[in-house]
C-alpha positions as CSV (number, residue, x, y, z in Angstrom):
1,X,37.7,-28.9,-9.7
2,X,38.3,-25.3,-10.1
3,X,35.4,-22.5,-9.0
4,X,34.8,-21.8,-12.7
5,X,34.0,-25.4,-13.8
6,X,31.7,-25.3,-10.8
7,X,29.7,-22.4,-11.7
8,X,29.3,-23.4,-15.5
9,X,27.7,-26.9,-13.9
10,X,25.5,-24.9,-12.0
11,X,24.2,-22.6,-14.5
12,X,21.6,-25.7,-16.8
13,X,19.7,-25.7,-13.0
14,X,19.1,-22.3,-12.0
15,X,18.2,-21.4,-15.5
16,X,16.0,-24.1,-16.1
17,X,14.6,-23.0,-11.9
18,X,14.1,-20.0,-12.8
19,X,12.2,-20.7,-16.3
20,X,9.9,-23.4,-14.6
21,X,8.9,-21.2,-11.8
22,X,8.2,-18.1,-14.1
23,X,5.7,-20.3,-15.5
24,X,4.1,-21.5,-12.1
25,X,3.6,-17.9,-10.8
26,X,2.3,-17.1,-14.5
27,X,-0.4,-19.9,-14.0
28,X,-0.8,-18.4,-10.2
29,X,-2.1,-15.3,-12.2
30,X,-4.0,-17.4,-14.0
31,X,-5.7,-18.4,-10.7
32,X,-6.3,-14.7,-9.5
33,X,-7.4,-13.3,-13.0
34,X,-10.3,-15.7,-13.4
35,X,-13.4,-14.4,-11.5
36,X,-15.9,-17.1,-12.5
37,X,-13.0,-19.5,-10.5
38,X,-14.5,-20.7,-7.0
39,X,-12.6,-19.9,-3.8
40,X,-11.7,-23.1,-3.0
41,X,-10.4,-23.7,-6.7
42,X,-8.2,-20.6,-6.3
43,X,-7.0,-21.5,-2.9
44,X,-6.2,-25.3,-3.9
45,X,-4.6,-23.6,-7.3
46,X,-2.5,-21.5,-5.7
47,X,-1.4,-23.9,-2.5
48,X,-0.3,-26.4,-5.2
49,X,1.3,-24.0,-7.1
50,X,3.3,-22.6,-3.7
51,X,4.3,-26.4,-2.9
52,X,6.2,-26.9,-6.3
53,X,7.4,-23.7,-6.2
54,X,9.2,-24.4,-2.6
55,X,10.0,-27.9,-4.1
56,X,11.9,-26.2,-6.6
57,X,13.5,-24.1,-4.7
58,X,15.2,-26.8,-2.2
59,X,15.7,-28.9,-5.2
60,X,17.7,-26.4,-6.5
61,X,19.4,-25.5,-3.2
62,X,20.2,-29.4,-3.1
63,X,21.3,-29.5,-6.5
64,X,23.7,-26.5,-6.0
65,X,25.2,-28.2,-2.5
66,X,26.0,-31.6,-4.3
67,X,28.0,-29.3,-7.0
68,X,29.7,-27.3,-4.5
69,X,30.6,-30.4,-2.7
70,X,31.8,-32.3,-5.8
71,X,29.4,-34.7,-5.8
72,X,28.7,-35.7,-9.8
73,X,26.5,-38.4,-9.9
74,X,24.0,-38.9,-7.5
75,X,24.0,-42.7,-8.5
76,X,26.7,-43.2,-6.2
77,X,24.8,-43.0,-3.4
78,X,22.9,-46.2,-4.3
């Protein structure tokens, strides 16, 4: 598989990364803006909103390593 029909396979994840953690840190605003919010609603807000952001992110790093490596499908694992 050539370099160029690797990228194009990799572009549908990092765009769609990159849209759905736009929108997490947009709702981590969300968190900081309100000032009726409690503390500990902010701080459990905005730890659950870091934890699917780094989920993301390694899913994405994973995602990119299976491409890279030629794996397709990962049903052929199982």
């Amino acid at each position: 598989m050539s370099g160029a029909s690797k990228f194009r396979k990799m572009i549908a994840p990092i765009v769609i990364t990159v849209i759905t953690c736009l929108g997490i840190i947009g709702q981590l605003a969300v968190f900081f803006l309100i000032p009726e919010m409690p503390l500990w609603g902010t701080l459990l807000g905005v730890a659950m909103a870091l934890l699917v952001l780094g989920a993301m992110i390694y899913v994405l790093i994973e995602r990119i390593k299976e491409i890279k490596s030629g794996v397709e499908d990962d049903l052929d694992n199982y």
